[in-house]
Legacy VTK file of the C-alpha trace (Angstrom):
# vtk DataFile Version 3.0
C-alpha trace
ASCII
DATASET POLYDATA
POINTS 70 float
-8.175 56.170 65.054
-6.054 59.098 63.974
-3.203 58.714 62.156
-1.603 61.387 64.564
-2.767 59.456 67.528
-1.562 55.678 65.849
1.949 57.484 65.399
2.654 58.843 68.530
1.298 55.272 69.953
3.870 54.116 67.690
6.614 56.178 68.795
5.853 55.950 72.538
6.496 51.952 71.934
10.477 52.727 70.955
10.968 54.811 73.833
11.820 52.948 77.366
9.532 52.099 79.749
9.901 55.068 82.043
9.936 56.963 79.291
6.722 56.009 78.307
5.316 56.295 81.824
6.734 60.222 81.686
5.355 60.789 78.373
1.528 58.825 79.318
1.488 61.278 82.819
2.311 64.646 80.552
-0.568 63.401 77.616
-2.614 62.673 80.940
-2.165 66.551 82.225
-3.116 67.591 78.542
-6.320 65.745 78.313
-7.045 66.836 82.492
-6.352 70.388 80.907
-8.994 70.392 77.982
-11.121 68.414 80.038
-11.436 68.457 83.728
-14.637 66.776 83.793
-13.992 64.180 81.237
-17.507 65.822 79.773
-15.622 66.183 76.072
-16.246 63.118 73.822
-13.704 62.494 70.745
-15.765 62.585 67.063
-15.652 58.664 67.008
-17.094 58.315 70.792
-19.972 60.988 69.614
-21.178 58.588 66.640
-21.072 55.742 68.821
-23.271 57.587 71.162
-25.568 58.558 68.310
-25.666 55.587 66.799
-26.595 53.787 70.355
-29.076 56.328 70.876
-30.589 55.938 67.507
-30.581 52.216 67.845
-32.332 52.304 71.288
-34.792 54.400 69.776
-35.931 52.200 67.143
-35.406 48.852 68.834
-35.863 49.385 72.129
-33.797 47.838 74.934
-34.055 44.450 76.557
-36.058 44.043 80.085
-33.089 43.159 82.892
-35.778 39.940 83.520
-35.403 38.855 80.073
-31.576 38.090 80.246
-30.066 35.222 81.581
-27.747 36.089 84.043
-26.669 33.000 85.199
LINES 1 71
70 0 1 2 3 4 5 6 7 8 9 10 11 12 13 14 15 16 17 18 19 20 21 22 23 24 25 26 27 28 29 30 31 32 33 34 35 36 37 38 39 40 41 42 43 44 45 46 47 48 49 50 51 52 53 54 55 56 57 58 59 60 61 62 63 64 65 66 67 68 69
């Protein structure tokens, strides 16, 4: 994670709860404001993505009748 991102997680902890609830909806409006679609994905989310992709490539994927869902 970012360090910018782990501090302000840090520093939302030390404010009071409604505080926190204030500062959450105005980070909310940011994100809605970038990204209205939630379409965007963050650097780390994009490897992940690739690296699932990558791995289904080469492996394959597992037939829904081969798992036990019981």
């Amino acid at each position: 994670m970012n360090q910018i991102v782990k501090d302000t997680a840090d520093l939302m902890e030390l404010l009071p709860e409604n505080d926190q609830m204030l500062a959450y909806e105005i980070i909310k409006k940011l994100v809605l404001a970038w990204d209205p679609d939630f379409t965007k994905v963050t650097p780390a989310e994009g490897t992940r993505i690739e690296d699932a992709e990558k791995s289904m490539a080469e492996e394959g994927t597992i037939s829904h009748k081969n798992i036990d869902w019981d």
